[in-house]
DSSP file (Angstrom, degrees, kcal/mol; ACC not computed):
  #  RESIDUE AA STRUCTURE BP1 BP2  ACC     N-H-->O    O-->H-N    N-H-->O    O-->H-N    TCO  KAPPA ALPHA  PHI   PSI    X-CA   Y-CA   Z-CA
    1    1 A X              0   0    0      0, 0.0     2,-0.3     0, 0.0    36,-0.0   0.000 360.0 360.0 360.0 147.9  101.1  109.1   91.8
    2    2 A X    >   -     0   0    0      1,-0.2     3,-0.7     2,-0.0     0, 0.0  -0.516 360.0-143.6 -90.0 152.8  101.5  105.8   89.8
    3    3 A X  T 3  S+     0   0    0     -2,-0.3    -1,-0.2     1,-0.2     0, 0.0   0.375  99.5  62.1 -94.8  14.3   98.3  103.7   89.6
    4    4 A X  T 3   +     0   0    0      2,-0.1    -1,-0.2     0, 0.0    -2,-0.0   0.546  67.0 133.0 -81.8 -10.9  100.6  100.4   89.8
    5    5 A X    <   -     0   0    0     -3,-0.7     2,-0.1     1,-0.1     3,-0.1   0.086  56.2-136.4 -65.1 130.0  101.8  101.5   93.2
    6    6 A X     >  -     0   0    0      1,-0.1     4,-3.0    42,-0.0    -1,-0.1  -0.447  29.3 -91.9 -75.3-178.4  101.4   98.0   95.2
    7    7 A X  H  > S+     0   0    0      1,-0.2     4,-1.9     2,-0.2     5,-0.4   0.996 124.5  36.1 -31.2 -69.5   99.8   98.0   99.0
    8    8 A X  H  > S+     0   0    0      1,-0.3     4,-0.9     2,-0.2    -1,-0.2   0.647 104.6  55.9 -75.7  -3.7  102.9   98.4  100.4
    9    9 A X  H  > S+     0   0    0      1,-0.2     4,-1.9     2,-0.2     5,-0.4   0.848 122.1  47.3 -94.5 -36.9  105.5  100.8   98.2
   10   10 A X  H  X S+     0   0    0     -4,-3.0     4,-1.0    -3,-0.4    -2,-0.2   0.868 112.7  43.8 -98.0  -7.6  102.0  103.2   98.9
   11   11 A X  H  X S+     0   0    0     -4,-1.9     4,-1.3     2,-0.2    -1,-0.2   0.721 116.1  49.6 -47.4 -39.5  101.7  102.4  102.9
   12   12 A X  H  X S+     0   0    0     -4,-0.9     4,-3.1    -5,-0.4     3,-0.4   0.994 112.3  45.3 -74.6 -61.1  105.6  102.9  103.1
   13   13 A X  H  X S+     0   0    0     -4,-1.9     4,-2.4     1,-0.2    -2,-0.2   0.887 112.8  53.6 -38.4 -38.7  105.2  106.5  101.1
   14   14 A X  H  X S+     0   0    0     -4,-1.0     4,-1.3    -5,-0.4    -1,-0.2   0.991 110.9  46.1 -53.0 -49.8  102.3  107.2  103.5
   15   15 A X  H  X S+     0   0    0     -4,-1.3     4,-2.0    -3,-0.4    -2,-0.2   0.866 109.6  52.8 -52.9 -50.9  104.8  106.4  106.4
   16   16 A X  H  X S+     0   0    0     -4,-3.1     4,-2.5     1,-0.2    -1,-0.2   0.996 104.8  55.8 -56.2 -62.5  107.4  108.5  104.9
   17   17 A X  H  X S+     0   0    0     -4,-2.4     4,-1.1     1,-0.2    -2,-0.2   0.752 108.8  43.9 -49.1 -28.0  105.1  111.5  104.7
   18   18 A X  H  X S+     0   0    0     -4,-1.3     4,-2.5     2,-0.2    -1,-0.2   0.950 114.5  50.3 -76.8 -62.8  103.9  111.7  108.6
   19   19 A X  H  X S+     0   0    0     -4,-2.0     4,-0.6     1,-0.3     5,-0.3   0.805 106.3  49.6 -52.8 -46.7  107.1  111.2  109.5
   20   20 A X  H  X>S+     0   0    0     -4,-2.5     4,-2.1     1,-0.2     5,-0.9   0.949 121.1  45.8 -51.3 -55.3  108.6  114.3  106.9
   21   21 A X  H  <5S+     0   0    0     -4,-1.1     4,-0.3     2,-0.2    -2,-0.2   0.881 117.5  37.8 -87.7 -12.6  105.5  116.5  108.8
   22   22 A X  H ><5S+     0   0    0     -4,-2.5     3,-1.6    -5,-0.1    -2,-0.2   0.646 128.7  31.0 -96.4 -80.6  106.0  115.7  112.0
   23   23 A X  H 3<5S+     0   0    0     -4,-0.6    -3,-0.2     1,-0.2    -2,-0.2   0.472 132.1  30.8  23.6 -65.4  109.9  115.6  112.0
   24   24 A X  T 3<5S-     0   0    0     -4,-2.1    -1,-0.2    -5,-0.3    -3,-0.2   0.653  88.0-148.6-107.2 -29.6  110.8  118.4  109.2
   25   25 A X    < < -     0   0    0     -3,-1.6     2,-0.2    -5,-0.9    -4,-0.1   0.968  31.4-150.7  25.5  95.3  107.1  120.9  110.1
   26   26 A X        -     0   0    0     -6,-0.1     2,-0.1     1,-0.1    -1,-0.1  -0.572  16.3 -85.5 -80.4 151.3  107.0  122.1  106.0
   27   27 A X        -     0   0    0     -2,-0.2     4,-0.4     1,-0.1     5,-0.3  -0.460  40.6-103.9 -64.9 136.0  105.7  125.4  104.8
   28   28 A X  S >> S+     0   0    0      1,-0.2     4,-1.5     2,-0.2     3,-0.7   0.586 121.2  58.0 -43.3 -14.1  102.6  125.6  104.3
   29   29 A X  H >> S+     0   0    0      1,-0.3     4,-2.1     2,-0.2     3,-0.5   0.980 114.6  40.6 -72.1 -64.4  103.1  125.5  100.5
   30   30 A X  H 3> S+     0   0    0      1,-0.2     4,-0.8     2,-0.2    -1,-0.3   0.389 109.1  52.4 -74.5  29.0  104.9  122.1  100.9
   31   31 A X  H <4 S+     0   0    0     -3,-0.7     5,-0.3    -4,-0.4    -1,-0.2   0.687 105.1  62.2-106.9 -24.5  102.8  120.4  103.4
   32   32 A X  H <X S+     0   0    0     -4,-1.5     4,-1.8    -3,-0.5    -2,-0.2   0.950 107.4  47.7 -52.6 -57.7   99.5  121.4  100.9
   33   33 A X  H  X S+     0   0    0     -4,-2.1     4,-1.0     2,-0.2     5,-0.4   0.879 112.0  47.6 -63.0 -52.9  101.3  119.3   98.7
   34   34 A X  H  X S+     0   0    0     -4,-0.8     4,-0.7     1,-0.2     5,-0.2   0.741 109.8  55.7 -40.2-107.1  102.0  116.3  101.4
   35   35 A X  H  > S+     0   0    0      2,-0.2     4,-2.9     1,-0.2    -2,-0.2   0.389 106.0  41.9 -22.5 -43.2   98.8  116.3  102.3
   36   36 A X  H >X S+     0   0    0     -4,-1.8     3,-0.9    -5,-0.3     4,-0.5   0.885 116.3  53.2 -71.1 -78.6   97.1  115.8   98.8
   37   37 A X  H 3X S+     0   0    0     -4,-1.0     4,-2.4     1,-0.3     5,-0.2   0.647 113.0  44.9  -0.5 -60.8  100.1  113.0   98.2
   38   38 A X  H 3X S+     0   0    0     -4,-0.7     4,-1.8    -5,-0.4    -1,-0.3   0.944 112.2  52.6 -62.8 -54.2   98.8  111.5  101.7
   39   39 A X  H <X S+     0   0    0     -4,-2.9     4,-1.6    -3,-0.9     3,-0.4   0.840 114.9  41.1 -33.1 -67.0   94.9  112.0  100.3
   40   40 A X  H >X S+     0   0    0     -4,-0.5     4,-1.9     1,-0.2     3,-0.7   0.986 113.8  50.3 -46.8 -79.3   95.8  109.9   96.9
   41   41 A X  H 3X S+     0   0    0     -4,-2.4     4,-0.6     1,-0.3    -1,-0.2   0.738 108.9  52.6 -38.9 -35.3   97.8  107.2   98.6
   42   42 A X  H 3X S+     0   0    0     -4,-1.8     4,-2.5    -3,-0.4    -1,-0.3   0.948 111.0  50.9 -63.0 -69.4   95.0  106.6  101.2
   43   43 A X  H << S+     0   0    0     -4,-1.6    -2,-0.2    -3,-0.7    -1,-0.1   0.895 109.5  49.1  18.1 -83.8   92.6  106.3   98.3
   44   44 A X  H  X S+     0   0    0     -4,-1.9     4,-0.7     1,-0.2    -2,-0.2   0.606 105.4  55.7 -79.2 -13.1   94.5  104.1   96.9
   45   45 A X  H >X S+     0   0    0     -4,-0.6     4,-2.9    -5,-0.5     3,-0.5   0.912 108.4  48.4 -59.7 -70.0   95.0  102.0   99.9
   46   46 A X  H 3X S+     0   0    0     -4,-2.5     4,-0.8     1,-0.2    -2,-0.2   0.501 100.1  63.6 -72.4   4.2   91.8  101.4  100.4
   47   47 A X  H 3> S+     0   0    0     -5,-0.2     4,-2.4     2,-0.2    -1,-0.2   0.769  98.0  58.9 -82.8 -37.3   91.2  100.7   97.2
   48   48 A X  H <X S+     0   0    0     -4,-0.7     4,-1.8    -3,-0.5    -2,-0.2   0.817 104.8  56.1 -42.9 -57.8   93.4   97.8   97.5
   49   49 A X  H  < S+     0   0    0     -4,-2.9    -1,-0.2     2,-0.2    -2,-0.2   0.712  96.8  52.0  -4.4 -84.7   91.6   96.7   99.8
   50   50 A X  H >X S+     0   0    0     -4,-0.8     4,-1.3     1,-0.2     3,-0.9   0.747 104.1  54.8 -65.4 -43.2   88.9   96.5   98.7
   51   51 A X  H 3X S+     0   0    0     -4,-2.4     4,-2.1     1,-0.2    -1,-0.2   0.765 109.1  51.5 -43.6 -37.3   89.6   94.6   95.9
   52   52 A X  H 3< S+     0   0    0     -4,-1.8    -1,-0.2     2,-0.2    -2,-0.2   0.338 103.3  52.6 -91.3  26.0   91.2   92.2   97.8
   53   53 A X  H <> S+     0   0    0     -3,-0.9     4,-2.0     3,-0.1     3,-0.4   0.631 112.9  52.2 -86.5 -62.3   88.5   91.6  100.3
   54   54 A X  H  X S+     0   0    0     -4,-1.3     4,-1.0     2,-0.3     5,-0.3   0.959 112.2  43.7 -53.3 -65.0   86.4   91.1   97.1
   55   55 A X  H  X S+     0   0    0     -4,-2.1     4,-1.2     1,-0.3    -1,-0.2   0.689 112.3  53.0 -69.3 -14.7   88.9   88.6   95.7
   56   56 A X  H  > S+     0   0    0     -3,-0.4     4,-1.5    -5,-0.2     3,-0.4   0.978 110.6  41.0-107.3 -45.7   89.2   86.8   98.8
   57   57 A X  H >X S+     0   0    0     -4,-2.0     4,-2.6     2,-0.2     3,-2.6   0.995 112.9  54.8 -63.2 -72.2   85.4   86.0   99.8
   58   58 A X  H 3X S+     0   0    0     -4,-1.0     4,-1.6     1,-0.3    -1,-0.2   0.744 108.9  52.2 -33.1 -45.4   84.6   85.2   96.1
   59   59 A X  H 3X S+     0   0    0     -4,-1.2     4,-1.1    -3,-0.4    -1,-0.3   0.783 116.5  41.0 -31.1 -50.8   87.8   82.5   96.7
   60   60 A X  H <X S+     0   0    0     -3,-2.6     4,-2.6    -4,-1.5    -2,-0.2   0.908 108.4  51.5 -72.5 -45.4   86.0   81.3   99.7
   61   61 A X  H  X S+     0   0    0     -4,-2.6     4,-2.5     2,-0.2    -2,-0.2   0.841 113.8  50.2 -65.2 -16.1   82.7   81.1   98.4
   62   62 A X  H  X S+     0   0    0     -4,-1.6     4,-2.6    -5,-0.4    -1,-0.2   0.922 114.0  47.7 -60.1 -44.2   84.5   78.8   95.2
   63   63 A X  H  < S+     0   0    0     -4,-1.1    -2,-0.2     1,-0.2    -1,-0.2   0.907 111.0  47.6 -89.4 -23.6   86.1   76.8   97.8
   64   64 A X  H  < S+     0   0    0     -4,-2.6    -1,-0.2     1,-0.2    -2,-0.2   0.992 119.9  44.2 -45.7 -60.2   82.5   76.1  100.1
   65   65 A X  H  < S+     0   0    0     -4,-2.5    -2,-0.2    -5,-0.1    -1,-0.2   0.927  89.2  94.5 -71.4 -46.7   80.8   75.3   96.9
   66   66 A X     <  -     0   0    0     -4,-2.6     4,-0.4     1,-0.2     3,-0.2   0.054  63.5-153.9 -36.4 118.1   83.6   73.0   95.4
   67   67 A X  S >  S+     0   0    0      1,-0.2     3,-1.1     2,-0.2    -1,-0.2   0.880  90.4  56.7 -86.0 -23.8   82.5   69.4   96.4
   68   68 A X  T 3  S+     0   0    0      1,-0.2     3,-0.3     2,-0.1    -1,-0.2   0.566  91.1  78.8 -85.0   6.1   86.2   67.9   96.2
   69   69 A X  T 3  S+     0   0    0      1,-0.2     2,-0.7    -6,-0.2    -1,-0.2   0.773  77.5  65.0 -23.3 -66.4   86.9   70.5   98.6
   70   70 A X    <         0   0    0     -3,-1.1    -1,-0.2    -4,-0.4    -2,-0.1  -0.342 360.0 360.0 -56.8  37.0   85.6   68.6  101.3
   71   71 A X              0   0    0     -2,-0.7    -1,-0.2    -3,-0.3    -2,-0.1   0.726 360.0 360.0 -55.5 360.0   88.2   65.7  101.1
């Protein structure tokens, strides 16, 4: 998986991938392989997340403190 992957190109892969196992039912060899894909991407979702949860209260707390803020 690429570690640039935005939110959404790895939510849309996620999407694809349910759809492929419920739709297609793969042998077991290739659903092992979905399933770690799904693992990573999930990960990496929430990783997203979380970094932008982080970026967005640190944003808020700038703009509370910021006295021209207040106009």
């Amino acid at each position: 998986m690429k570690k640039d992957l935005t939110y959404k190109e790895a939510a849309s892969r996620l999407d694809e991938i349910v759809r492929r196992i419920e739709s297609e039912s793969p042998d077991v060899d290739e659903l092992t392989g979905l399933v770690k894909e799904a693992v990573e991407l999930s990960k990496h979702c929430r990783e997203k997340l979380t970094q932008a949860d982080k970026q967005l209260t640190s944003l808020m707390a700038q703009l509370s403190e910021d006295p021209q803020a207040e106009g």
